[in-house]
TIGUKOL-346216 format. One record per residue: x, y, z of N, C-alpha, C in turn; residue in one letter; residue number from 0. Coordinates in pm, 1 decimal. Layout:
<sites>
<site n_u="X" n_v="Y" n_w="Z" ca_u="X" ca_v="Y" ca_w="Z" c_u="X" c_v="Y" c_w="Z" type="A" seq="NUM"/>
...
</sites>
This chain:
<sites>
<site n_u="16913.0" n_v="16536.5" n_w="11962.4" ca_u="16877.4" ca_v="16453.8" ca_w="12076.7" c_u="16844.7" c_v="16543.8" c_w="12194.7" type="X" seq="0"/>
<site n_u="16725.2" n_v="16535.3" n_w="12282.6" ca_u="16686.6" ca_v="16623.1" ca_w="12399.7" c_u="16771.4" c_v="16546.6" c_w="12493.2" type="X" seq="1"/>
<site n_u="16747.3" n_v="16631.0" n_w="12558.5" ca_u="16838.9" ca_v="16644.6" ca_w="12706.8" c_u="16800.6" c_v="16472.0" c_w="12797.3" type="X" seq="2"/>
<site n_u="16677.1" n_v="16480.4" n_w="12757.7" ca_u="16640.6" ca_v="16356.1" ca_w="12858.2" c_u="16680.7" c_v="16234.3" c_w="12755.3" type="X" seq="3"/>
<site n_u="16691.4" n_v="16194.2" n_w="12623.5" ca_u="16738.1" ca_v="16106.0" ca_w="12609.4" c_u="16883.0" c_v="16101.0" c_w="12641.3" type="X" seq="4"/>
<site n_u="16958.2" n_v="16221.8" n_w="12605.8" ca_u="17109.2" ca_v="16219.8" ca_w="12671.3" c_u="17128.8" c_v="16182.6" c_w="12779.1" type="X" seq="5"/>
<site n_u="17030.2" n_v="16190.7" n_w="12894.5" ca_u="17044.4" ca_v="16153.9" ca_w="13024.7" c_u="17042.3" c_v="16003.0" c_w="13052.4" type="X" seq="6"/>
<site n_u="16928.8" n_v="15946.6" n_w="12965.2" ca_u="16910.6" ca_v="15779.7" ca_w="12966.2" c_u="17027.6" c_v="15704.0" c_w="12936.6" type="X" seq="7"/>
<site n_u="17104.0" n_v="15769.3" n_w="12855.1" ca_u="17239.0" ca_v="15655.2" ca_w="12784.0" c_u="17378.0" c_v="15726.6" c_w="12889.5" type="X" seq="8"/>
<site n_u="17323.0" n_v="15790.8" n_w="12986.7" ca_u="17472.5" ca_v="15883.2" ca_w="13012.5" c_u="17523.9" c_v="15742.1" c_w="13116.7" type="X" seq="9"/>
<site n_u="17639.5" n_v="15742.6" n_w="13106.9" ca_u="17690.2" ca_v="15597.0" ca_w="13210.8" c_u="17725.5" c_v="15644.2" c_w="13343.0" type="X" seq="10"/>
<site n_u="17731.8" n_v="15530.7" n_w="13431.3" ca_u="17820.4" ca_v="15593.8" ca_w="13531.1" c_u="17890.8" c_v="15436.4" c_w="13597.3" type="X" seq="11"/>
<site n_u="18041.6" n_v="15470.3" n_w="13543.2" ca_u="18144.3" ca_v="15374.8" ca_w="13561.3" c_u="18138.2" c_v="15259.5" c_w="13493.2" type="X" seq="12"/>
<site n_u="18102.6" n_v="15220.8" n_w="13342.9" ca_u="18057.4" ca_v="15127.2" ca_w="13265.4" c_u="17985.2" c_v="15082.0" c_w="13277.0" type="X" seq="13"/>
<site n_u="17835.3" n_v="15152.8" n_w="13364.8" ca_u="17714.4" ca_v="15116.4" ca_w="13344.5" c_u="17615.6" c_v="15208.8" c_w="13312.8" type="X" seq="14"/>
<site n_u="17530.0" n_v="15195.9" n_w="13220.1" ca_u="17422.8" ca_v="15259.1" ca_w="13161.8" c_u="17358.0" c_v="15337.5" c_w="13276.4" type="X" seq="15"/>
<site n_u="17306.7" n_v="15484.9" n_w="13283.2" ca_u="17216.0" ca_v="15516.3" ca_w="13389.1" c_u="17082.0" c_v="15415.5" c_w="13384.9" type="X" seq="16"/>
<site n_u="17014.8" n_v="15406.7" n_w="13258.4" ca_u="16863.0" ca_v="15304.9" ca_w="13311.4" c_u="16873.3" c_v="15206.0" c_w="13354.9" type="X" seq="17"/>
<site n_u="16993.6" n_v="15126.8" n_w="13383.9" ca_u="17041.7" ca_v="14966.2" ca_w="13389.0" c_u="17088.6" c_v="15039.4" c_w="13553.4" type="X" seq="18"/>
<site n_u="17104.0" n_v="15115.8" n_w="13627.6" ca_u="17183.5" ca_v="15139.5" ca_w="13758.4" c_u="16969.4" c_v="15204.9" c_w="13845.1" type="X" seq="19"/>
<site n_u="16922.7" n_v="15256.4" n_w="13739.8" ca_u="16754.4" ca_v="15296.3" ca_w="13745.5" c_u="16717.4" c_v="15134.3" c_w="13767.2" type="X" seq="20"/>
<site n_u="16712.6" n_v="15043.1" n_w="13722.1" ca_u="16656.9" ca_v="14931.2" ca_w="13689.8" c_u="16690.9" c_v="14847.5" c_w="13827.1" type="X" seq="21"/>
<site n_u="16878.1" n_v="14836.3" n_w="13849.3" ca_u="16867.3" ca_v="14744.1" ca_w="13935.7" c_u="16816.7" c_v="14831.6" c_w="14078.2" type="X" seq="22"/>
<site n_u="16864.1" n_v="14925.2" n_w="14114.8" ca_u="16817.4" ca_v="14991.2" ca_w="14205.4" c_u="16608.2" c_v="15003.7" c_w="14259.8" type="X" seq="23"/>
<site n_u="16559.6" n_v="14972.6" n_w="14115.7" ca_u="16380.4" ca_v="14966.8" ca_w="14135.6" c_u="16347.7" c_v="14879.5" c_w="14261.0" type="X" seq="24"/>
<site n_u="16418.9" n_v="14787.3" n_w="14276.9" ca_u="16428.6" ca_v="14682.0" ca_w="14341.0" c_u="16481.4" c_v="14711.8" c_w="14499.2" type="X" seq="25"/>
<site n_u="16344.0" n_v="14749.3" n_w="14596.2" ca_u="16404.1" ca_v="14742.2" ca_w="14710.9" c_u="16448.7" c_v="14628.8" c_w="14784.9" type="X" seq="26"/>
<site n_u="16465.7" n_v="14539.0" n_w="14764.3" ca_u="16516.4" ca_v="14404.6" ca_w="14790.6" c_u="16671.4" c_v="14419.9" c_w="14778.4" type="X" seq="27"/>
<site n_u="16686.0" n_v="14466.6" n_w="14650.5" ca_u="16856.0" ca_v="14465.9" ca_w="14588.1" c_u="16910.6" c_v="14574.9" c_w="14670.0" type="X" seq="28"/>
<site n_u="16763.5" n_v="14716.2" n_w="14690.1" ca_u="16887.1" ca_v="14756.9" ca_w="14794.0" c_u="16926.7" c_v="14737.5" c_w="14906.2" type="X" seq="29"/>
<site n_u="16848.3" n_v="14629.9" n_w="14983.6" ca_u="16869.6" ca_v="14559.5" ca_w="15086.4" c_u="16975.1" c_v="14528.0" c_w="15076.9" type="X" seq="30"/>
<site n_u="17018.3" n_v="14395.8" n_w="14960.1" ca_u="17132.2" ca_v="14350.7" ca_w="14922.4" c_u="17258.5" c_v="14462.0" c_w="14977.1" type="X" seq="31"/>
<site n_u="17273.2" n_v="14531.1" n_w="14857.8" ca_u="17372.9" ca_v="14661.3" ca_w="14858.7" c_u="17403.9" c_v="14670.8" c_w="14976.8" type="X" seq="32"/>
<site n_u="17270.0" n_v="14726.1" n_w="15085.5" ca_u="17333.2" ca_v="14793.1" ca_w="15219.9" c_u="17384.3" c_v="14663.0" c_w="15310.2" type="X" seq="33"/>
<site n_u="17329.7" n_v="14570.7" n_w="15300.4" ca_u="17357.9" ca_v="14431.9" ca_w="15394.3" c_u="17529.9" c_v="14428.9" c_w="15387.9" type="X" seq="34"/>
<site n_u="17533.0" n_v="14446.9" n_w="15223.0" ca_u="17699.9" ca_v="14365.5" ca_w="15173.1" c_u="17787.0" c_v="14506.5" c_w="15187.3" type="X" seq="35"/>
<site n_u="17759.6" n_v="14644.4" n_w="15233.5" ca_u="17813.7" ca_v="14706.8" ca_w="15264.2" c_u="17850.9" c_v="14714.2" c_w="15420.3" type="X" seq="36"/>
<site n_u="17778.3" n_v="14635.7" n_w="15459.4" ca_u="17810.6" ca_v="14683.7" ca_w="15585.8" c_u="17915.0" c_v="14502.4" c_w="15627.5" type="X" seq="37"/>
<site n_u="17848.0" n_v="14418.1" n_w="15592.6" ca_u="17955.1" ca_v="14307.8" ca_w="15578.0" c_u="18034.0" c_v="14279.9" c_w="15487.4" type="X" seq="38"/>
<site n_u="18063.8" n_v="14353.9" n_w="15407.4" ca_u="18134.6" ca_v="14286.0" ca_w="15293.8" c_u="18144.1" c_v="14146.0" c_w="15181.3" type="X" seq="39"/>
<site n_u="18091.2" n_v="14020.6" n_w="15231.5" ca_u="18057.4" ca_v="13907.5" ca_w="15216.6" c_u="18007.2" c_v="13870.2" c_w="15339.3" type="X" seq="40"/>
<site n_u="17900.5" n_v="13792.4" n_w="15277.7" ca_u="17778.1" ca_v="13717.9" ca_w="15359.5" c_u="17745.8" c_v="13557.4" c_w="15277.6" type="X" seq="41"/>
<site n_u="17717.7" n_v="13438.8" n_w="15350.3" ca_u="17704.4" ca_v="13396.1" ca_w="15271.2" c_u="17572.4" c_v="13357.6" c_w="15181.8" type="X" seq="42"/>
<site n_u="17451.4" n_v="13299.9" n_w="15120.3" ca_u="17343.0" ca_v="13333.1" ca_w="15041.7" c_u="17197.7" c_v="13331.4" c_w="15181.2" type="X" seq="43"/>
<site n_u="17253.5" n_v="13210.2" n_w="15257.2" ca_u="17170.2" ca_v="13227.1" ca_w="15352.6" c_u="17145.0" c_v="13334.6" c_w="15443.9" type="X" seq="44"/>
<site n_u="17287.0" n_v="13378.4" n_w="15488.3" ca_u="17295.3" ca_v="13464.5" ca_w="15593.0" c_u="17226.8" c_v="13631.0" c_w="15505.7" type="X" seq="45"/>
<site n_u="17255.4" n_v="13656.7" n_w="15385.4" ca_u="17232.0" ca_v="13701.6" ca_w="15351.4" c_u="17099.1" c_v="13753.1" c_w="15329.5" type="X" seq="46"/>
<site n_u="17015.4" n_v="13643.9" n_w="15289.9" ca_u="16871.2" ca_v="13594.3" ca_w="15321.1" c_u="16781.9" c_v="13629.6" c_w="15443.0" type="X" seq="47"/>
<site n_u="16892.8" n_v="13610.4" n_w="15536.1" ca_u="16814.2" ca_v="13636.3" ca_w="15682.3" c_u="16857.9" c_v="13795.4" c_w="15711.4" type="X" seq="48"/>
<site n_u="16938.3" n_v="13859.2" n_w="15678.0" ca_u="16958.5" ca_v="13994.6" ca_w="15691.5" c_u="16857.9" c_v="14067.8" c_w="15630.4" type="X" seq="49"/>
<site n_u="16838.2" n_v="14052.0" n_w="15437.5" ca_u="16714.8" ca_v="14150.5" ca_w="15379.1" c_u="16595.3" c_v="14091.3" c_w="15444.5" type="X" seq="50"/>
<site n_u="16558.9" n_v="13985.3" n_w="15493.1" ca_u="16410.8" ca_v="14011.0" ca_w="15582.4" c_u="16423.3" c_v="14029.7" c_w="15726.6" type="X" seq="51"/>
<site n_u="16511.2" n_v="14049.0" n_w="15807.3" ca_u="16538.6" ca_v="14111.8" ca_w="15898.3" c_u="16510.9" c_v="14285.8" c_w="15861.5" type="X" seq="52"/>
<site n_u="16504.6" n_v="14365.7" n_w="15748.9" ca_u="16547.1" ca_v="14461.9" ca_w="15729.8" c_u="16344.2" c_v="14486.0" c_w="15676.6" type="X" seq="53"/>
<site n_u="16338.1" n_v="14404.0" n_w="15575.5" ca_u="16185.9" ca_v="14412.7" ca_w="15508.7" c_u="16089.3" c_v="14380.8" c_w="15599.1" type="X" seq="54"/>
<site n_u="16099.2" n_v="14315.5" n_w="15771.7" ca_u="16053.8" ca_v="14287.8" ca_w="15827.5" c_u="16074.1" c_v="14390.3" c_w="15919.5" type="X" seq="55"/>
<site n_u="16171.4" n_v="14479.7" n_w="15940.7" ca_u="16170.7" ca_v="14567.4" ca_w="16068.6" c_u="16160.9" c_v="14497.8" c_w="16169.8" type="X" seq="56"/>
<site n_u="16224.7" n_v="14312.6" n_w="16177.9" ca_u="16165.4" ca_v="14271.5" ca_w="16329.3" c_u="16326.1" c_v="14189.5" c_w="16347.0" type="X" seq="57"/>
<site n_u="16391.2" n_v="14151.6" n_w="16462.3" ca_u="16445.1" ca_v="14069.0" ca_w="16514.6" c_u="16396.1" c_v="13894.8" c_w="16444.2" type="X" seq="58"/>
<site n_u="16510.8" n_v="13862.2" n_w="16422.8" ca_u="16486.1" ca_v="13711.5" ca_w="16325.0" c_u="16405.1" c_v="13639.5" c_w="16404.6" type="X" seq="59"/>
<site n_u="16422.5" n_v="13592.7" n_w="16509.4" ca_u="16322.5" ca_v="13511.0" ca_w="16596.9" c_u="16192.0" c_v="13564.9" c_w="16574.5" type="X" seq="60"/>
<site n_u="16191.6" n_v="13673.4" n_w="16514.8" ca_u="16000.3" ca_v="13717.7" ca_w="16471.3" c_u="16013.4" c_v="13712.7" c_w="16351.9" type="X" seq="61"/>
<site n_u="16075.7" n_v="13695.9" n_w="16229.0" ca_u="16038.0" ca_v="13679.9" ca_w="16126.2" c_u="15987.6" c_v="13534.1" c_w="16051.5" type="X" seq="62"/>
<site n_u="15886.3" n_v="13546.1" n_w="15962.8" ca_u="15781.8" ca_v="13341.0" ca_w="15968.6" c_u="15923.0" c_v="13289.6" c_w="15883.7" type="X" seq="63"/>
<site n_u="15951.4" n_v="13143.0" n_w="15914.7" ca_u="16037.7" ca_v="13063.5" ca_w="15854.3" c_u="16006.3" c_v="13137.9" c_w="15686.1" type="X" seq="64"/>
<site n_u="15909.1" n_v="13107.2" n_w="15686.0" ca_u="15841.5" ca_v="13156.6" ca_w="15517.3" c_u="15913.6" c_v="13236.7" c_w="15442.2" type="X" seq="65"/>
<site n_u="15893.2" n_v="13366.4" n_w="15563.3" ca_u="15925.1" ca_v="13464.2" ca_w="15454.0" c_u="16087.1" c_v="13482.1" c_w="15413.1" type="X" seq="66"/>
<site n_u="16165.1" n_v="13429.2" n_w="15561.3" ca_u="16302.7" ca_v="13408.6" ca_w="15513.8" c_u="16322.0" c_v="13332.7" c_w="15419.5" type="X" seq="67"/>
<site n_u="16262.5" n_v="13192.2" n_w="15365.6" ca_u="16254.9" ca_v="13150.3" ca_w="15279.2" c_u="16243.1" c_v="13219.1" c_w="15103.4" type="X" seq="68"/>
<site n_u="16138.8" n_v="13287.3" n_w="15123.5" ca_u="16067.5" ca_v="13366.7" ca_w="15033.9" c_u="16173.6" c_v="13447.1" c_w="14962.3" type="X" seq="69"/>
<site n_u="16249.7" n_v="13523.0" n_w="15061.4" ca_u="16352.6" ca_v="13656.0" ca_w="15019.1" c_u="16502.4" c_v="13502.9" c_w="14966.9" type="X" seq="70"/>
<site n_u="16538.8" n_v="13412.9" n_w="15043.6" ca_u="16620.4" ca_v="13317.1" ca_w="14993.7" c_u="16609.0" c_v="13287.6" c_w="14839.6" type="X" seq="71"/>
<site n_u="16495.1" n_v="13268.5" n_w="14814.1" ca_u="16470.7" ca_v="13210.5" ca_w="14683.7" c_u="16465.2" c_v="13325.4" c_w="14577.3" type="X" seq="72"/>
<site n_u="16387.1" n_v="13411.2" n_w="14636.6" ca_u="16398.0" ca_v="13550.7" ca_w="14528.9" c_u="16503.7" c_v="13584.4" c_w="14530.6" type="X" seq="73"/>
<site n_u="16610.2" n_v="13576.8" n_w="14597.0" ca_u="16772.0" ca_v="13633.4" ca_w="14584.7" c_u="16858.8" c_v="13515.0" c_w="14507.2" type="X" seq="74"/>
<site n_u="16835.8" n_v="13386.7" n_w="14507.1" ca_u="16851.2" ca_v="13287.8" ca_w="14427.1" c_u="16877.4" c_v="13303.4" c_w="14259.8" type="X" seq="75"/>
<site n_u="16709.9" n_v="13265.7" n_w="14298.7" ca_u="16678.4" ca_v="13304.5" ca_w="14138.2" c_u="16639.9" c_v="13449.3" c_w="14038.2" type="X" seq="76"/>
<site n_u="16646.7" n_v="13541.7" n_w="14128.0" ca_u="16625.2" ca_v="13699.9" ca_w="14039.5" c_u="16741.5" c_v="13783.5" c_w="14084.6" type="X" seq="77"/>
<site n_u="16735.1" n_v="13823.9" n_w="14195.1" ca_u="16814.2" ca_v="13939.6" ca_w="14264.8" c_u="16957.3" c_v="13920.4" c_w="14226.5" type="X" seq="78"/>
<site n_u="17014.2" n_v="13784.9" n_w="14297.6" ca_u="17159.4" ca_v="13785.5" ca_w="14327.0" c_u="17263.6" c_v="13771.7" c_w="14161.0" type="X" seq="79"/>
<site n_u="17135.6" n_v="13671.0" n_w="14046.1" ca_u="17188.5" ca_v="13686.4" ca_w="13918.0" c_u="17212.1" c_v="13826.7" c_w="13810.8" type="X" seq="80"/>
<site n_u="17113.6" n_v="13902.0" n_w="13874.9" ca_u="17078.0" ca_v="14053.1" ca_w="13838.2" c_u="17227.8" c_v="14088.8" c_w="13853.1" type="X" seq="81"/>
<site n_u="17219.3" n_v="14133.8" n_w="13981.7" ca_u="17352.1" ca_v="14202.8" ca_w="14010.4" c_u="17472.6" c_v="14126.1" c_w="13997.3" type="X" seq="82"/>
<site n_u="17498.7" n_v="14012.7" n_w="13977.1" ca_u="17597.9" ca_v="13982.3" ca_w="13890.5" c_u="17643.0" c_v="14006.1" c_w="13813.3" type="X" seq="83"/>
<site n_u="17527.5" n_v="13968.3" n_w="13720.3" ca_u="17536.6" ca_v="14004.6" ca_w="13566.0" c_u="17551.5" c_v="14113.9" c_w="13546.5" type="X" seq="84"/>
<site n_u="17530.9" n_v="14260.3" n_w="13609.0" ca_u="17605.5" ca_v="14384.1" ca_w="13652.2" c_u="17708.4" c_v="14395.8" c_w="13706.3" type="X" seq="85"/>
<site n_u="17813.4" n_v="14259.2" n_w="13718.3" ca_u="17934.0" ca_v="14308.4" ca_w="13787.6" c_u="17921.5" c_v="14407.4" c_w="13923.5" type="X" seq="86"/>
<site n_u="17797.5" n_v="14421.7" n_w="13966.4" ca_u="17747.2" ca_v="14503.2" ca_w="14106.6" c_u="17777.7" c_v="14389.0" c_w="14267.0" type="X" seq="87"/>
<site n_u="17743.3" n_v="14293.8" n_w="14219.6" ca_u="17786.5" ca_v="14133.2" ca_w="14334.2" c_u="17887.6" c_v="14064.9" c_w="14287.2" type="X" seq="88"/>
<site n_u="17954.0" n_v="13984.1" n_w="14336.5" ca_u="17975.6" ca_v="13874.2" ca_w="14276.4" c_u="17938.5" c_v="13759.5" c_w="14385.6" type="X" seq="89"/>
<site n_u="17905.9" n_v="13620.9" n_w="14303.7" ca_u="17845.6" ca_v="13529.5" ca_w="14359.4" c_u="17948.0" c_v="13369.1" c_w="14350.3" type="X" seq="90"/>
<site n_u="18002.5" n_v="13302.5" n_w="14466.5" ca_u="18106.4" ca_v="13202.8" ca_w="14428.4" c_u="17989.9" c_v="13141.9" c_w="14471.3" type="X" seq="91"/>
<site n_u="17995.9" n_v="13014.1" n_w="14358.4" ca_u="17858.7" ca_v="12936.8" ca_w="14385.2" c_u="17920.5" c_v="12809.2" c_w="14486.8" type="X" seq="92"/>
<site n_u="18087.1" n_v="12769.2" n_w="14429.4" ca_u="18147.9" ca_v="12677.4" ca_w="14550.9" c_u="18149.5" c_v="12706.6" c_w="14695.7" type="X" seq="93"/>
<site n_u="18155.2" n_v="12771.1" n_w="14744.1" ca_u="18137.1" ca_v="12818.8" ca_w="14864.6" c_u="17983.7" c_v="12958.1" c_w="14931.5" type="X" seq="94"/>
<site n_u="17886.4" n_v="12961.0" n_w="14846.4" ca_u="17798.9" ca_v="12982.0" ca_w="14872.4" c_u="17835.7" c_v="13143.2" c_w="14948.6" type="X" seq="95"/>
<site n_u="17911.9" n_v="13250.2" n_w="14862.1" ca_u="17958.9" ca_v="13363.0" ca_w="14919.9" c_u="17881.9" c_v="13452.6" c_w="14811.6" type="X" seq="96"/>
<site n_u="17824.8" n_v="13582.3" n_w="14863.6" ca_u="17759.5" ca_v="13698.0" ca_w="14772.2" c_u="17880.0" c_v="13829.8" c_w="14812.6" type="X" seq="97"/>
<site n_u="17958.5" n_v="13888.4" n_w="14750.8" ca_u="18060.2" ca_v="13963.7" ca_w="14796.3" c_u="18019.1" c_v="14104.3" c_w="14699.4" type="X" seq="98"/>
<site n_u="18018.4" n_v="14199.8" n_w="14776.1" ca_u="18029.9" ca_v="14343.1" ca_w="14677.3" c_u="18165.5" c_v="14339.4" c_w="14523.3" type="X" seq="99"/>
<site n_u="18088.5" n_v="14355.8" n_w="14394.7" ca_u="18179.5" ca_v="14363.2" ca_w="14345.1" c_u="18249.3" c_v="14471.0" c_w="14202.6" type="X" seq="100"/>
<site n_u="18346.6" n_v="14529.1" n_w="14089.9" ca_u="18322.3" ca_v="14633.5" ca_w="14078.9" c_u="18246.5" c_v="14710.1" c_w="14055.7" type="X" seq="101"/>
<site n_u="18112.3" n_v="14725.2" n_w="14016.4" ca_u="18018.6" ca_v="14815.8" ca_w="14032.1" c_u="17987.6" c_v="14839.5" c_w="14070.6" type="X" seq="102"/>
<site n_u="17966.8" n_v="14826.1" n_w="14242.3" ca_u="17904.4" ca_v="14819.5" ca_w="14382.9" c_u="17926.7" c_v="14960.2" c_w="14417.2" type="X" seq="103"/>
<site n_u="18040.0" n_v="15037.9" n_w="14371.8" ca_u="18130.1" ca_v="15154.2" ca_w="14430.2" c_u="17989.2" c_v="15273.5" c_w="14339.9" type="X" seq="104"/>
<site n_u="18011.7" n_v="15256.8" n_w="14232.7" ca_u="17938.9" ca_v="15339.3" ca_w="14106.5" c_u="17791.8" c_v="15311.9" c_w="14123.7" type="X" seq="105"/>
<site n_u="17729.6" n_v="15186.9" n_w="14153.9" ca_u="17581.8" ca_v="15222.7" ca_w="14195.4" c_u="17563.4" c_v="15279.2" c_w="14320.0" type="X" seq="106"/>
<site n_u="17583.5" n_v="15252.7" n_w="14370.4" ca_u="17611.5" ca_v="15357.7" ca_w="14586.4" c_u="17604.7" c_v="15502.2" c_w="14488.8" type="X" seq="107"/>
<site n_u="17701.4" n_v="15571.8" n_w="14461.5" ca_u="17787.0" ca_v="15675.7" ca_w="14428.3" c_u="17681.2" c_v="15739.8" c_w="14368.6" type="X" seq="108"/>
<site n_u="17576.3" n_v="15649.5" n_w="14250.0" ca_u="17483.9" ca_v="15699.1" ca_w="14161.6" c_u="17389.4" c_v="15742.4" c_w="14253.7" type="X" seq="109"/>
<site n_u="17334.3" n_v="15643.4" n_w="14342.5" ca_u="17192.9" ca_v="15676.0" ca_w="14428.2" c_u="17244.5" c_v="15771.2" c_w="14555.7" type="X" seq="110"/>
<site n_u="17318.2" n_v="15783.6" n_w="14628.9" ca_u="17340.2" ca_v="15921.3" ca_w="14678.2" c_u="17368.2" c_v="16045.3" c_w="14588.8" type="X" seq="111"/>
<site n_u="17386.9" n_v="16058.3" n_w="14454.9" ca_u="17395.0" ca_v="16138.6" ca_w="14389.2" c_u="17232.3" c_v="16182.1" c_w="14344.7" type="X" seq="112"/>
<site n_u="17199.5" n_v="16082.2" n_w="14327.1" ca_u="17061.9" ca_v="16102.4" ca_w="14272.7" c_u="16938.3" c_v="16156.1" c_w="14401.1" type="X" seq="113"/>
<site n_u="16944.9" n_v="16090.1" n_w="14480.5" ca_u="16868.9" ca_v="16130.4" ca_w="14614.7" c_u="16925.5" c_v="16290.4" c_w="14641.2" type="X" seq="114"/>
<site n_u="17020.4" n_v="16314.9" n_w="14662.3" ca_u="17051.9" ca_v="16458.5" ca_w="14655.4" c_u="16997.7" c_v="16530.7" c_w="14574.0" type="X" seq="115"/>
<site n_u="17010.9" n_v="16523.3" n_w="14407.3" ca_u="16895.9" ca_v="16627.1" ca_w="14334.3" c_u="16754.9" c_v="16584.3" c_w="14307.4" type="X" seq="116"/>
<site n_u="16739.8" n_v="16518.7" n_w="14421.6" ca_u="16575.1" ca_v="16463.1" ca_w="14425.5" c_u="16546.3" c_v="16540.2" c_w="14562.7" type="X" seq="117"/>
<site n_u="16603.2" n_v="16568.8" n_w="14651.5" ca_u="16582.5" ca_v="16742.0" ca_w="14790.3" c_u="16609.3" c_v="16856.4" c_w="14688.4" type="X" seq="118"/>
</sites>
């Protein structure tokens, strides 16, 4: 086996490196990540209005109803189930909360690791 397939299956904290490659492709999710790091839990809306606050570079009162909409629904239905299903979020659907959860520590950990041997 070469080096680079060893690298594809190597884990980090019971997750696959291409599966931590995969959710990370997604600058949206890392919106997510940094939003729920810096609050800890948010709830789906508020959440919503933070990654296009962030993809918008503008103060919410300038961002179109739309596009907050837009990032709502894509975090709905793609983003927020993603990282679930990675144990990276967790999502209480009764109370409408997105909370960092255990994998959150190990994907962070991966992409500052990785950005470092990428200088």
């Amino acid at each position: 086996m070469s080096n680079q397939e060893g690298d594809a299956t190597e884990r980090t904290d019971s997750l696959p490196r291409d599966d931590v490659y995969a959710l990370l492709a997604s600058e949206r999710r890392r919106y997510v990540l940094s939003v729920l790091r810096e609050h800890e839990s948010l709830s789906l809306p508020d959440l919503a209005d933070e990654v296009a606050l962030r993809e918008h570079d503008a103060p919410l009162p300038q961002v179109p109803e739309d596009a907050v909409l837009q990032v709502y629904l894509s975090l709905w239905h793609v983003h927020v189930p993603k990282l679930t299903d990675a144990d990276v979020v967790a999502y209480d659907q009764d109370r409408d909360i997105v909370t960092l959860a255990e994998h959150a520590q190990a994907v962070e950990q991966f992409a500052l690791a990785d950005a470092d041997q990428s200088t």
